[in-house]
py3Dmol code that shows the C-alpha trace and the ligand (Angstrom):
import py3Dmol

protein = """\
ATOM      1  CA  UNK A   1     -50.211   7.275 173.275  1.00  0.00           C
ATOM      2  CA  UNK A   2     -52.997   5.040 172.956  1.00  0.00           C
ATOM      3  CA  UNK A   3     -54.855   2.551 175.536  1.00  0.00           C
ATOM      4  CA  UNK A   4     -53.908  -1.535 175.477  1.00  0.00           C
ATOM      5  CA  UNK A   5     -55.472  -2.762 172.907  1.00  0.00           C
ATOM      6  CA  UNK A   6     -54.149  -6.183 173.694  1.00  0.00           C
ATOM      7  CA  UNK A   7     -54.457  -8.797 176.603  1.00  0.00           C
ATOM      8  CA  UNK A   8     -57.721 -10.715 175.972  1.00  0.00           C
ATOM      9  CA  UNK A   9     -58.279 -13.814 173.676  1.00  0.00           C
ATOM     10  CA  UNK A  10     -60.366 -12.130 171.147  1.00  0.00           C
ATOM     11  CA  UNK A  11     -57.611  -9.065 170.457  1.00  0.00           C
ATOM     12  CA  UNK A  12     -55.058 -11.329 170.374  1.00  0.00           C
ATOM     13  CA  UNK A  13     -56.263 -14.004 167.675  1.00  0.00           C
ATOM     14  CA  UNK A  14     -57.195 -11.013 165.325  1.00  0.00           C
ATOM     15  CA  UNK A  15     -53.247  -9.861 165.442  1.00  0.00           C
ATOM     16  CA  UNK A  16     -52.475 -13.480 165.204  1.00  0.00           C
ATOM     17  CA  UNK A  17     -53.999 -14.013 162.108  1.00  0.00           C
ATOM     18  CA  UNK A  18     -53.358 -10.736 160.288  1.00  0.00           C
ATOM     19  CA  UNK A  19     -49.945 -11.405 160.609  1.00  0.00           C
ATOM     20  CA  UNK A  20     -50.835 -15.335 159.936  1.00  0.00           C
ATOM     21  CA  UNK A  21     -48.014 -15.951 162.649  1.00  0.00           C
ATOM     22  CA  UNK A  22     -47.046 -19.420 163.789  1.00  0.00           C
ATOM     23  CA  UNK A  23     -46.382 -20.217 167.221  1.00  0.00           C
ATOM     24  CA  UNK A  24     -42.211 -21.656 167.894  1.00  0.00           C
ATOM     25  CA  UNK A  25     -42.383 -23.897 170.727  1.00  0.00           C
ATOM     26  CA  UNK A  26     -38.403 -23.750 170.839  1.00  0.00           C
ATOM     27  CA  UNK A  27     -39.236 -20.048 172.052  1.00  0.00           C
ATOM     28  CA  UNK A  28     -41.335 -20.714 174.815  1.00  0.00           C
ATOM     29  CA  UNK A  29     -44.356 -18.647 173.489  1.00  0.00           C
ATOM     30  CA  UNK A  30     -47.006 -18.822 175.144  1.00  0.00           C
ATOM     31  CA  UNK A  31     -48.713 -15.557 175.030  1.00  0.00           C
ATOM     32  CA  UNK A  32     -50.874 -13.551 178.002  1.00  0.00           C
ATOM     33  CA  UNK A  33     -54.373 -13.731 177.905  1.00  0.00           C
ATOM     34  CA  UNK A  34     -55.986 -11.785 180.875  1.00  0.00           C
ATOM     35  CA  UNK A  35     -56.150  -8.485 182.146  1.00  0.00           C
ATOM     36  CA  UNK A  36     -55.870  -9.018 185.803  1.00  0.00           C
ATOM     37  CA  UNK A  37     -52.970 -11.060 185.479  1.00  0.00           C
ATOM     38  CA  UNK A  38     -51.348  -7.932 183.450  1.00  0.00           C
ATOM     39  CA  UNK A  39     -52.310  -5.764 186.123  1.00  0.00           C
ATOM     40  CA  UNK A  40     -51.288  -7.308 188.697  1.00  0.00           C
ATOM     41  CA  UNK A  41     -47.991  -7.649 186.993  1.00  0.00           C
ATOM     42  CA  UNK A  42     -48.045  -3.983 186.664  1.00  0.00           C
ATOM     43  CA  UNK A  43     -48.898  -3.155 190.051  1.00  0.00           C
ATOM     44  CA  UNK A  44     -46.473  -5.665 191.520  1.00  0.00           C
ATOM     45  CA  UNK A  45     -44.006  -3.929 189.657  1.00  0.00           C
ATOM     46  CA  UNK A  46     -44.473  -0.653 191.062  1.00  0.00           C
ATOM     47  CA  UNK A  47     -43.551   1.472 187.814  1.00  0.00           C
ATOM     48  CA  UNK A  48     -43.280   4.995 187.902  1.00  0.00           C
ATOM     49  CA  UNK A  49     -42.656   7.806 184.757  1.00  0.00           C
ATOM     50  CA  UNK A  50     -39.143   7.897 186.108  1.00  0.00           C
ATOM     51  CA  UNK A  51     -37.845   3.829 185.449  1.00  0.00           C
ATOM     52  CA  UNK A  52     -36.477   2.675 182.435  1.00  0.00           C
ATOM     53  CA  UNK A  53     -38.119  -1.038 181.846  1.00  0.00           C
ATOM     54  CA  UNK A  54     -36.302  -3.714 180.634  1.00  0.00           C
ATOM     55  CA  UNK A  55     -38.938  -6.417 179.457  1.00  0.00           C
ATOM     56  CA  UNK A  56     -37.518 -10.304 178.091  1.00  0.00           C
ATOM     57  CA  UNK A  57     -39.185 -11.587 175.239  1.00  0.00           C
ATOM     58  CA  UNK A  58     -42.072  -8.947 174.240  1.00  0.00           C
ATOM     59  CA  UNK A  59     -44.353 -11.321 172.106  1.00  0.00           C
ATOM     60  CA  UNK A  60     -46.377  -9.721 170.344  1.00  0.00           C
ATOM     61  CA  UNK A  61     -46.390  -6.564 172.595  1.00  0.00           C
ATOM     62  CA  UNK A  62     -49.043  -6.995 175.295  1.00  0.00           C
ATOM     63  CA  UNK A  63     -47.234  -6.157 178.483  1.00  0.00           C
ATOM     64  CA  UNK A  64     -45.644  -3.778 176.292  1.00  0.00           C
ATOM     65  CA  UNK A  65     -48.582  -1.713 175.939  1.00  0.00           C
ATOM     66  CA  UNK A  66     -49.518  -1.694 179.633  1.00  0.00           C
ATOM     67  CA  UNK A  67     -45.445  -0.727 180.758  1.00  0.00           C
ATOM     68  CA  UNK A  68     -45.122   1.740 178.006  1.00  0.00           C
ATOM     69  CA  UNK A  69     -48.326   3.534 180.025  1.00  0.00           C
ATOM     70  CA  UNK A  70     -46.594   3.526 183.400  1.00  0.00           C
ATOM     71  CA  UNK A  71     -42.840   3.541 182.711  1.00  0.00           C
ATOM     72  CA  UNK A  72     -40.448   6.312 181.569  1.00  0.00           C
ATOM     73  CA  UNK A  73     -39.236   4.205 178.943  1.00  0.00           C
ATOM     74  CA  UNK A  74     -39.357   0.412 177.905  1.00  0.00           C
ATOM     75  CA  UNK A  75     -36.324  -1.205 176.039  1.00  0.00           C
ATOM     76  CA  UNK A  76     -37.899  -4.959 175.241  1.00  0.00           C
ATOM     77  CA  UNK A  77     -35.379  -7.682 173.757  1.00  0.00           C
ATOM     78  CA  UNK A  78     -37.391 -10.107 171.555  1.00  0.00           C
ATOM     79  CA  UNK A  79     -35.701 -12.906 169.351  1.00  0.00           C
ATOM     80  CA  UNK A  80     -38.186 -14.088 167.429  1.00  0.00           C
ATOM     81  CA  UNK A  81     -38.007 -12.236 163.813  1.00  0.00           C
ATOM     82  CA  UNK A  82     -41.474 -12.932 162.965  1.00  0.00           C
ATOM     83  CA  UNK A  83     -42.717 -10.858 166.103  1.00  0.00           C
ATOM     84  CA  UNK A  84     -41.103  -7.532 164.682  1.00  0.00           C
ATOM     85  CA  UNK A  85     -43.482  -6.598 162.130  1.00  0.00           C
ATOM     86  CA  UNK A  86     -46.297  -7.219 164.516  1.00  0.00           C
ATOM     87  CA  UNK A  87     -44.477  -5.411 167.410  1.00  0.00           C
ATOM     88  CA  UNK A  88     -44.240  -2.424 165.343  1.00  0.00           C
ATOM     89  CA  UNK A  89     -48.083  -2.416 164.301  1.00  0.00           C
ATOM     90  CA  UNK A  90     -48.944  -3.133 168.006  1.00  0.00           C
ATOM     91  CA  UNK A  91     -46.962  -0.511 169.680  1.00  0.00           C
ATOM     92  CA  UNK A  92     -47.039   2.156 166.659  1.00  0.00           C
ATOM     93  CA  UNK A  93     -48.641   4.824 169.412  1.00  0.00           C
ATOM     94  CA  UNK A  94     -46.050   4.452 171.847  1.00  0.00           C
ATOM     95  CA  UNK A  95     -42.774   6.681 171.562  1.00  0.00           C
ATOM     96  CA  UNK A  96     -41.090   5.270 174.479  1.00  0.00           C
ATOM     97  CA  UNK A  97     -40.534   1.816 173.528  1.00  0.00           C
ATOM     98  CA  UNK A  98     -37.092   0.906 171.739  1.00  0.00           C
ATOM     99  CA  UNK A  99     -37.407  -3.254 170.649  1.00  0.00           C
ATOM    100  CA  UNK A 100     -34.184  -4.996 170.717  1.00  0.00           C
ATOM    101  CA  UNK A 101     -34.484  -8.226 167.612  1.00  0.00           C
ATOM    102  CA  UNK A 102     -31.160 -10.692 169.634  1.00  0.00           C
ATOM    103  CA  UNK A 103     -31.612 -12.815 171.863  1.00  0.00           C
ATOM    104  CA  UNK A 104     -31.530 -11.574 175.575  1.00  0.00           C
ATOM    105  CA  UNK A 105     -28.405 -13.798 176.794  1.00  0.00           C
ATOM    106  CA  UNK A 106     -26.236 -12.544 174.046  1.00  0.00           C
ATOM    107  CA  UNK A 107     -27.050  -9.228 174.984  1.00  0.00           C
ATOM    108  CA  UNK A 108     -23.837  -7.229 177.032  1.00  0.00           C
ATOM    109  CA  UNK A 109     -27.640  -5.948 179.372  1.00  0.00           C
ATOM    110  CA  UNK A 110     -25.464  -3.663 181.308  1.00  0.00           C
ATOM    111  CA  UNK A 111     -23.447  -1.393 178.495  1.00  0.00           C
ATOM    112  CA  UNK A 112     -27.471  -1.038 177.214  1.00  0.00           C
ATOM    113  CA  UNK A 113     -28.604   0.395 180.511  1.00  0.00           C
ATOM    114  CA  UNK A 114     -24.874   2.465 181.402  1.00  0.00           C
ATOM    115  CA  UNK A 115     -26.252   3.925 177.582  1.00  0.00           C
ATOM    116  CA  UNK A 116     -30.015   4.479 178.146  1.00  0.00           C
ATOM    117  CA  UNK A 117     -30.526   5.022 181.665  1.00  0.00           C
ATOM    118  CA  UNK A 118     -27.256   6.904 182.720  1.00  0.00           C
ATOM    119  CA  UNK A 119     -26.220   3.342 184.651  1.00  0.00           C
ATOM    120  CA  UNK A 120     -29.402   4.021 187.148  1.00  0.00           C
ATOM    121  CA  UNK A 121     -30.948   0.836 188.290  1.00  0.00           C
ATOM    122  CA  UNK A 122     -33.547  -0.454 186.028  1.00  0.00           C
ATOM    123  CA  UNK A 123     -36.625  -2.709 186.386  1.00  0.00           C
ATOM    124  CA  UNK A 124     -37.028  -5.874 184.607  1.00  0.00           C
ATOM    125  CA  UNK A 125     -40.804  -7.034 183.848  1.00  0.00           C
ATOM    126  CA  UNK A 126     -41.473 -10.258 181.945  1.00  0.00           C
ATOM    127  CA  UNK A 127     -43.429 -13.336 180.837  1.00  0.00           C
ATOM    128  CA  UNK A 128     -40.378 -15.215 180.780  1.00  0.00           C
ATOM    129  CA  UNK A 129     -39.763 -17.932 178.585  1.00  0.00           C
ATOM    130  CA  UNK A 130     -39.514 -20.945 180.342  1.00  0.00           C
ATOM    131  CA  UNK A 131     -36.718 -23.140 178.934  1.00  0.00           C
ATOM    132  CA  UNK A 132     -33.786 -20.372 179.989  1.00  0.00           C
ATOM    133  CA  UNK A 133     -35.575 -18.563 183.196  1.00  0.00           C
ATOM    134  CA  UNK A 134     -32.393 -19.479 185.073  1.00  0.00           C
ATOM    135  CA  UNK A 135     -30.023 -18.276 183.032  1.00  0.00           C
ATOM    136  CA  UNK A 136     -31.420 -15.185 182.745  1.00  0.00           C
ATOM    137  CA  UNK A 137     -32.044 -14.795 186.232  1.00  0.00           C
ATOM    138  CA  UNK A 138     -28.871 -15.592 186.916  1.00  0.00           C
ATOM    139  CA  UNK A 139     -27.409 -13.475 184.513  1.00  0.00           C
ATOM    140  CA  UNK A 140     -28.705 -10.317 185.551  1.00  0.00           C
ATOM    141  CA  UNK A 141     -27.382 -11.076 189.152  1.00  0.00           C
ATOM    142  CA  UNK A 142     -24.286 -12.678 188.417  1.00  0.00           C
ATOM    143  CA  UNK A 143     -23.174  -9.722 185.291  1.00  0.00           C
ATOM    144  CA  UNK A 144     -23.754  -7.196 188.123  1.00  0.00           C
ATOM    145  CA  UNK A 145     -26.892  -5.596 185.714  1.00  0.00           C
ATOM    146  CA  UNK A 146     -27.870  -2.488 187.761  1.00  0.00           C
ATOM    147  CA  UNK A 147     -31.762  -3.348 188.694  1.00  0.00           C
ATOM    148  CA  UNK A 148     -33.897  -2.561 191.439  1.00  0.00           C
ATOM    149  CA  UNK A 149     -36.261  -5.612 190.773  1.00  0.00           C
ATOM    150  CA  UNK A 150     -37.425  -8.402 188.770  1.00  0.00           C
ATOM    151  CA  UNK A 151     -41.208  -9.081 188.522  1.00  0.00           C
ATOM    152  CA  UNK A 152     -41.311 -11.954 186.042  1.00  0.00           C
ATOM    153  CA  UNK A 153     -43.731 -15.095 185.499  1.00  0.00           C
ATOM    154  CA  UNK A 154     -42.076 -18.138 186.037  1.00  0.00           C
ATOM    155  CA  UNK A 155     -43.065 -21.625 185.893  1.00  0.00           C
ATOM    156  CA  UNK A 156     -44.826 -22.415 189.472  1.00  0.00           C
ATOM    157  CA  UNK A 157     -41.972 -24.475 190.460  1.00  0.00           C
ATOM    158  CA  UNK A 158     -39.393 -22.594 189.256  1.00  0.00           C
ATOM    159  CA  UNK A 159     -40.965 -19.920 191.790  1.00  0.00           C
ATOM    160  CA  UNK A 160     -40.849 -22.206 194.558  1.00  0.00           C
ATOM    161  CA  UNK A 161     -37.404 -23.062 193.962  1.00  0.00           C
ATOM    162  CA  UNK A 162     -36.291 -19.267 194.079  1.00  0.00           C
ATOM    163  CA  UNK A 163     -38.023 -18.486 197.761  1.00  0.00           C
ATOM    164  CA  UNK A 164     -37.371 -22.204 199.683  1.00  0.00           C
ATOM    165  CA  UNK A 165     -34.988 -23.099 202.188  1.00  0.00           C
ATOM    166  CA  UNK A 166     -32.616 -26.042 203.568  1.00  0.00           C
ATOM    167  CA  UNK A 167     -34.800 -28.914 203.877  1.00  0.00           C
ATOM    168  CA  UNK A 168     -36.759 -28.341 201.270  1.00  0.00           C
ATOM    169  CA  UNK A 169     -36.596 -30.884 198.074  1.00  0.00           C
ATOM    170  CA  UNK A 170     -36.845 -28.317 196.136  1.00  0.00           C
ATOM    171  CA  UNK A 171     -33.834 -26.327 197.621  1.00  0.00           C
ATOM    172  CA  UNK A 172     -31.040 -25.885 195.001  1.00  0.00           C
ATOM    173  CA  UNK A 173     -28.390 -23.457 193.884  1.00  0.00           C
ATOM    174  CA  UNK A 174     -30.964 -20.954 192.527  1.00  0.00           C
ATOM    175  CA  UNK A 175     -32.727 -20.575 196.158  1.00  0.00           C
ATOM    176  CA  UNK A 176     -29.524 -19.740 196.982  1.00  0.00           C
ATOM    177  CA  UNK A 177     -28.636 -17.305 194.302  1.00  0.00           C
ATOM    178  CA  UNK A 178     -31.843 -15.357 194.497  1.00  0.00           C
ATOM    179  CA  UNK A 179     -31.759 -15.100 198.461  1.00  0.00           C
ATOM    180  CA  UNK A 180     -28.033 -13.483 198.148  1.00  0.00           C
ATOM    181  CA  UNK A 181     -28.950 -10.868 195.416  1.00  0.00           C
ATOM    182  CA  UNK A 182     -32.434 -10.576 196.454  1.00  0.00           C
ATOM    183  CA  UNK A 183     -35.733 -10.995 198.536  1.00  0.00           C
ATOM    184  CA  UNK A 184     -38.289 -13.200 196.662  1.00  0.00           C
ATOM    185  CA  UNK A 185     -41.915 -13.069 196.673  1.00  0.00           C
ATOM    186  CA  UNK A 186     -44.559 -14.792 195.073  1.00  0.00           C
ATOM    187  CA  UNK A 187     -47.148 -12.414 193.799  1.00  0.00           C
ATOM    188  CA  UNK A 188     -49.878 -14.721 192.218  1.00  0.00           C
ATOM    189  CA  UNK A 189     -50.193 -17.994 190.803  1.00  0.00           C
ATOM    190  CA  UNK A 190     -51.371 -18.002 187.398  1.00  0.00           C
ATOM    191  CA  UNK A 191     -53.285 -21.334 185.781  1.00  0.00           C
ATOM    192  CA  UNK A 192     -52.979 -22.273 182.131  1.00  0.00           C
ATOM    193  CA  UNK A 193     -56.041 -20.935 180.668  1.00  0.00           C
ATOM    194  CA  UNK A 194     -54.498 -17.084 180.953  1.00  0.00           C
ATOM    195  CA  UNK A 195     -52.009 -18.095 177.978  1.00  0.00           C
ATOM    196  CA  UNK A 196     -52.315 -18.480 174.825  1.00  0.00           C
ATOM    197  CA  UNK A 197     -51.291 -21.556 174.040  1.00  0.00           C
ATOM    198  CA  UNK A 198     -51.974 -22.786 176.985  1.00  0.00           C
ATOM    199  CA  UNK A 199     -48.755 -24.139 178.756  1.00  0.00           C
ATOM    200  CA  UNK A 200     -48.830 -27.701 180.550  1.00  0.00           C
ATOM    201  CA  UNK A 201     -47.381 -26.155 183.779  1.00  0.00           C
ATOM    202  CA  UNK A 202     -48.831 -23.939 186.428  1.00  0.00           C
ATOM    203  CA  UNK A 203     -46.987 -20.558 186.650  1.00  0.00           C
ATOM    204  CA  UNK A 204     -46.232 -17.633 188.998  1.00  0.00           C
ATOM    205  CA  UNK A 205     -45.413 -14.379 189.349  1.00  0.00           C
ATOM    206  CA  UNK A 206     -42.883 -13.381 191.513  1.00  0.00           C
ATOM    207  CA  UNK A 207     -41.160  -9.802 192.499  1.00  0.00           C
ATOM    208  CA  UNK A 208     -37.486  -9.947 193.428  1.00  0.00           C
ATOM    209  CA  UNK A 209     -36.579  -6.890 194.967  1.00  0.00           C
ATOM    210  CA  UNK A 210     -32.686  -6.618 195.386  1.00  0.00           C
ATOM    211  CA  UNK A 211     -30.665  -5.728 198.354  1.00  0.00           C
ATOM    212  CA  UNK A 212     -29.488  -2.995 199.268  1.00  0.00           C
ATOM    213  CA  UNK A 213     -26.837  -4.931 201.352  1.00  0.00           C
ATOM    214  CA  UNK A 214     -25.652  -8.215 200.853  1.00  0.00           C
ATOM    215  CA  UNK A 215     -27.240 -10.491 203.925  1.00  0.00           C
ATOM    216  CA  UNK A 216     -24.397 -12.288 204.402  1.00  0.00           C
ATOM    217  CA  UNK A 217     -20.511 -11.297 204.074  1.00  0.00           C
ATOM    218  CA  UNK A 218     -18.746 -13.136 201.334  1.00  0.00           C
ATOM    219  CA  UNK A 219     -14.618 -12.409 200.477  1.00  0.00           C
ATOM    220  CA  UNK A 220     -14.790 -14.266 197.270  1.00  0.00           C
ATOM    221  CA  UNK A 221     -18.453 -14.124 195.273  1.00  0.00           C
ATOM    222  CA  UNK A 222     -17.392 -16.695 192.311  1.00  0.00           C
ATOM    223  CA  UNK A 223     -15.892 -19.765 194.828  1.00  0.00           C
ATOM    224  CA  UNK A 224     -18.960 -19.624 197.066  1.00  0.00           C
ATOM    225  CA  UNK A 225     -20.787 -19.944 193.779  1.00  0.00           C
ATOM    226  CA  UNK A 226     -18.102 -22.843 192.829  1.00  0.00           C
ATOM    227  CA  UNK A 227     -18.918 -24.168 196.548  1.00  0.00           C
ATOM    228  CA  UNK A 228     -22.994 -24.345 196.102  1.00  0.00           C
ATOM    229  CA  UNK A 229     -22.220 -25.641 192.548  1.00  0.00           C
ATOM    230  CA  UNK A 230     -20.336 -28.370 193.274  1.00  0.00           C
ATOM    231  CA  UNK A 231     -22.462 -29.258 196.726  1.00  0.00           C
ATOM    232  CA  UNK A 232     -25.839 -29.695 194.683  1.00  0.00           C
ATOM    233  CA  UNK A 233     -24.296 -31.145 191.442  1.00  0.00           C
ATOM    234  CA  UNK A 234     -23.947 -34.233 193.664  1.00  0.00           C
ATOM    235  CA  UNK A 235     -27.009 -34.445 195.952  1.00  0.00           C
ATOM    236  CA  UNK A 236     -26.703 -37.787 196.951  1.00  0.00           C
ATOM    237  CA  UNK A 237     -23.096 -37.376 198.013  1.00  0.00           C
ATOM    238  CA  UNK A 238     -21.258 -35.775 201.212  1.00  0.00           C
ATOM    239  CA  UNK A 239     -20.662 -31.926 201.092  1.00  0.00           C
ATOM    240  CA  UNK A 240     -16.767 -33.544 201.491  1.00  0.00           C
ATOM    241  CA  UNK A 241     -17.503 -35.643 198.199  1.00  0.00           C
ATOM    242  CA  UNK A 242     -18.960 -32.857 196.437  1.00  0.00           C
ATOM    243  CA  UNK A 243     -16.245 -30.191 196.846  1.00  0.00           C
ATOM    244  CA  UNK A 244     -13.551 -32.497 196.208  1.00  0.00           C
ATOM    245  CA  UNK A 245     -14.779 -34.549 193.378  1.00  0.00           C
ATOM    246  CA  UNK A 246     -15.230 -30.678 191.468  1.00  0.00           C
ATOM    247  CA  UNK A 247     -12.898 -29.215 189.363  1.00  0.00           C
ATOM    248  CA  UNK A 248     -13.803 -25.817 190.236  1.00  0.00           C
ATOM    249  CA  UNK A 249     -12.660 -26.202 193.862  1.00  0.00           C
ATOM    250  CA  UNK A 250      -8.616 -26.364 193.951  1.00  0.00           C
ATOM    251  CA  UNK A 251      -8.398 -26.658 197.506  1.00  0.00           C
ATOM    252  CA  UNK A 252      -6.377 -29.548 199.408  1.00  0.00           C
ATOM    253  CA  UNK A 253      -8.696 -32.291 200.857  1.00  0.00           C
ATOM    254  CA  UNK A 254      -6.920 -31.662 204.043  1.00  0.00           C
ATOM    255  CA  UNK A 255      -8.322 -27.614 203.973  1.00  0.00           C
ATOM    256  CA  UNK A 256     -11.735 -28.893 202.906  1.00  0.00           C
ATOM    257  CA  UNK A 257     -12.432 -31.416 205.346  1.00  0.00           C
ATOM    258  CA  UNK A 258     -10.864 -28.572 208.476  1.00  0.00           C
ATOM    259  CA  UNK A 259     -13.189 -26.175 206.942  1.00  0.00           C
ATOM    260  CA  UNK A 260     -16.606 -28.847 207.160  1.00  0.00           C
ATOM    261  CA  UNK A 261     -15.543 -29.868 210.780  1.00  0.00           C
ATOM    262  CA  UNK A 262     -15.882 -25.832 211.702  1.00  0.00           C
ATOM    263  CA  UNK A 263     -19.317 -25.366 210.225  1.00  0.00           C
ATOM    264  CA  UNK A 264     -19.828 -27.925 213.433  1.00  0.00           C
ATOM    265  CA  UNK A 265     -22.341 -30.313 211.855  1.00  0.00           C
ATOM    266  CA  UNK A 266     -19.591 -33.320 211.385  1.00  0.00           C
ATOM    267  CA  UNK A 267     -17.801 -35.032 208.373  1.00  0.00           C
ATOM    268  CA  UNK A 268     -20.727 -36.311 206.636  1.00  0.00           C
ATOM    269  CA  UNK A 269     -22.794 -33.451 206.345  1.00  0.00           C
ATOM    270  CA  UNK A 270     -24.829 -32.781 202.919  1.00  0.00           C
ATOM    271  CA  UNK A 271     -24.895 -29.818 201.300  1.00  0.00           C
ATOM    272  CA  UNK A 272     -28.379 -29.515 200.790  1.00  0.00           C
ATOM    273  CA  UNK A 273     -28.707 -29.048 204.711  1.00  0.00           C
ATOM    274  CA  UNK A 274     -26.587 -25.612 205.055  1.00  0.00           C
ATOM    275  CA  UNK A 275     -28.367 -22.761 204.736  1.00  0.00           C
ATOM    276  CA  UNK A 276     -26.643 -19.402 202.971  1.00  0.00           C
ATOM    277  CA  UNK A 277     -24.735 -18.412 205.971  1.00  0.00           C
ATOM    278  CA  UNK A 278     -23.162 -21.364 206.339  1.00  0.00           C
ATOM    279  CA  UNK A 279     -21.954 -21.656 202.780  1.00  0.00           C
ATOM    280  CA  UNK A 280     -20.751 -17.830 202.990  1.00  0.00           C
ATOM    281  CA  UNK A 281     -18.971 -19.137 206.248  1.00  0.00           C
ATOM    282  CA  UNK A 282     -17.801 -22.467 204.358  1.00  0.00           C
ATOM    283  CA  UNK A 283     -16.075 -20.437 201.425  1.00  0.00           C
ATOM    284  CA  UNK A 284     -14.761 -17.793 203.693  1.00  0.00           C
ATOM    285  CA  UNK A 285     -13.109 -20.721 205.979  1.00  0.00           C
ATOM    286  CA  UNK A 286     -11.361 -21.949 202.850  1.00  0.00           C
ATOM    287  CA  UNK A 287      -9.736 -19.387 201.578  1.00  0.00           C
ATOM    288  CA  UNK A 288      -8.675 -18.637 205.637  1.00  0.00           C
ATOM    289  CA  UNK A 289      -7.408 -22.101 206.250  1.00  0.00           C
ATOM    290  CA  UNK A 290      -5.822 -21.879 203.104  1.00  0.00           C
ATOM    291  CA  UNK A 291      -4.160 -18.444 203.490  1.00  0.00           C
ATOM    292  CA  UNK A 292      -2.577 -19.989 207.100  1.00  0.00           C
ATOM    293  CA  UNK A 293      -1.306 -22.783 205.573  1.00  0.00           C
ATOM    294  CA  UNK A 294       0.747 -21.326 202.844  1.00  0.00           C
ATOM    295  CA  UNK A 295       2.019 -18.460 205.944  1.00  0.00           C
ATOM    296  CA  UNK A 296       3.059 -21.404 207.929  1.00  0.00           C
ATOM    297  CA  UNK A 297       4.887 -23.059 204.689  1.00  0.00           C
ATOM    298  CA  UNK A 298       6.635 -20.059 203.604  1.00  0.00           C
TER     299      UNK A 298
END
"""
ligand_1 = """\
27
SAM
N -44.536 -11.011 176.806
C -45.393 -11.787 175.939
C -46.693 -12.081 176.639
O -46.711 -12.058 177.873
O -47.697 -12.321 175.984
C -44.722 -13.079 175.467
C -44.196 -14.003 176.541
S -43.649 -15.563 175.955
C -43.818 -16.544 177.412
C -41.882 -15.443 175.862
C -41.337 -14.542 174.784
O -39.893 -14.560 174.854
C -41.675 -14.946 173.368
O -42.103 -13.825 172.647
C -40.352 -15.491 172.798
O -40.246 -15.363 171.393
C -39.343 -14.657 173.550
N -38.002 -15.262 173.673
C -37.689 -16.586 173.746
N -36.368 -16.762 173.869
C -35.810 -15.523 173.887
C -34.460 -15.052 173.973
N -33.423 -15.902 174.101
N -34.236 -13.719 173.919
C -35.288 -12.849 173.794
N -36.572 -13.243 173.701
C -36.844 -14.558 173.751
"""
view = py3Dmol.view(width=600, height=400)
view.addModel(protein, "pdb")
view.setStyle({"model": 0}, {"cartoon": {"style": "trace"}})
view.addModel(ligand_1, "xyz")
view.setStyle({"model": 1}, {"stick": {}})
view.zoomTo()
view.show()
């Protein structure tokens, strides 16, 4: 094993143009830069010898070089076809490191780590890119990926979003996912000039550590999903509009609007004011109401 040889400007050209590689803005490459930021990454991450790593989108192998140090093993999904020659010169002295050339939401993530890490929880590192961070995100919660934690850069706001609360304008369905699988915190903010090329956003790291416990109890995962879904799809509209304008939500106007009155904040209540409780409450009052109408009918 060697020591990083990437992470700084200079390093990073010289691979660049030995390989005469053109950035793909449709990939969201926009490459790291500094070696605190890595670091910190690293240190956020808390890596030992004995975690498997899953990093999203490689590059050309810089955080690579710094988790292949401190992990176990590293399995990094890259889709970019060009990056594979360069991935292979880059990380040559590591033999811990499998690459992955498909792209990361094709992927079936958990078979790979039921194979390669005995179905122990993993940790995911990565300089996301930005045009699918919530997808992937949600992915990893939603496919039920074993993980103990995601440590990823993010755009800033994108960051903000995941750790925010009712209230907030920036409160959405992905506050909400997050804060169910996991407890968000922002780590660092990172300006521009750390990437090369430089993105027109600020970004952020942040650490999701997952729960041990759900913090709320939910009896049906997928309709309180359907229920936040449909409740932020139409901001400007009542929770009541929301829910039964969706397709998603199958339920009776006459259950929905019994179920809004008992989260005790009246009829015209939006959804961007409840907090996760109350939607866990909401979606376990529907299928309740629900369930004692059909007993009374039959
Ligand atoms: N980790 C590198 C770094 O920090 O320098 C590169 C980060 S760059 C922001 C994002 C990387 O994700 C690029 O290498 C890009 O080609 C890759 N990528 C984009 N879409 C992807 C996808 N759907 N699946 C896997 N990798 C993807």
């Amino acid at each position: 094993m060697g020591k990083p040889t990437l992470g700084n400007p200079q390093n990073t050209i010289e691979i660049l143009q030995k390989y005469e590689f053109n950035f793909q803005k449709k990939f969201g490459q926009n490459f790291l830069i500094d070696t605190h930021v890595l670091d910190k990454i690293i240190r956020a991450a808390d890596i030992t010898k004995d975690d498997m790593v899953l990093e999203i989108g490689p590059g050309i192998g810089t955080m690579t070089q710094y988790l292949a140090e401190a992990a176990g093993k590293v399995t990094a999904v890259e889709i970019d076809k060009n990056l594979i020659p360069i991935l292979s010169d880059t990380l040559s002295t590591y033999e811990n490191v499998t690459i992955i050339n498909e792209d990361v939401l094709k992927l079936d993530l958990r078979k790979i780590v039921d194979e390669e890490n005995g179905g122990r929880p993993i940790k995911v590192v990565a300089n996301l890119p930005y045009y699918i961070t919530t997808p992937i995100i949600m992915g990893l919660f939603e496919n039920h990926v074993p993980l103990e934690s995601i440590t990823v850069m993010v755009q800033k706001e994108v960051a903000d979003r995941m750790q925010t609360g009712p209230g907030n304008k920036d409160y959405g369905a992905l506050s909400l996912a997050v804060q169910y699988y996991a407890e968000p915190y922002i780590v660092a903010n990172v300006p521009p000039n750390c990437f090369m090329p430089r993105p027109k956003v600020g970004s952020a790291v942040i650490r999701l550590t997952r729960h041990g416990k759900a913090p709320v109890e939910v009896k049906d995962e997928k309709l309180m999903f359907d229920v936040i879904r449909a409740s932020f799809n139409q901001r400007r509209k009542t929770l009541a509009n929301g829910l039964n304008n969706s397709d998603k939500i199958t339920f009776s106007k006459e259950i929905i609007t019994q179920a809004i009155e008992r989260l005790g904040h009246g009829g015209s209540v939006r959804g961007e004011t409840l907090s996760l409780e109350e939607f866990a409450q909401l979606s376990n009052d529907l299928i309740g109401i629900a369930k004692t109408y059909l007993e009374e009918t039959s």
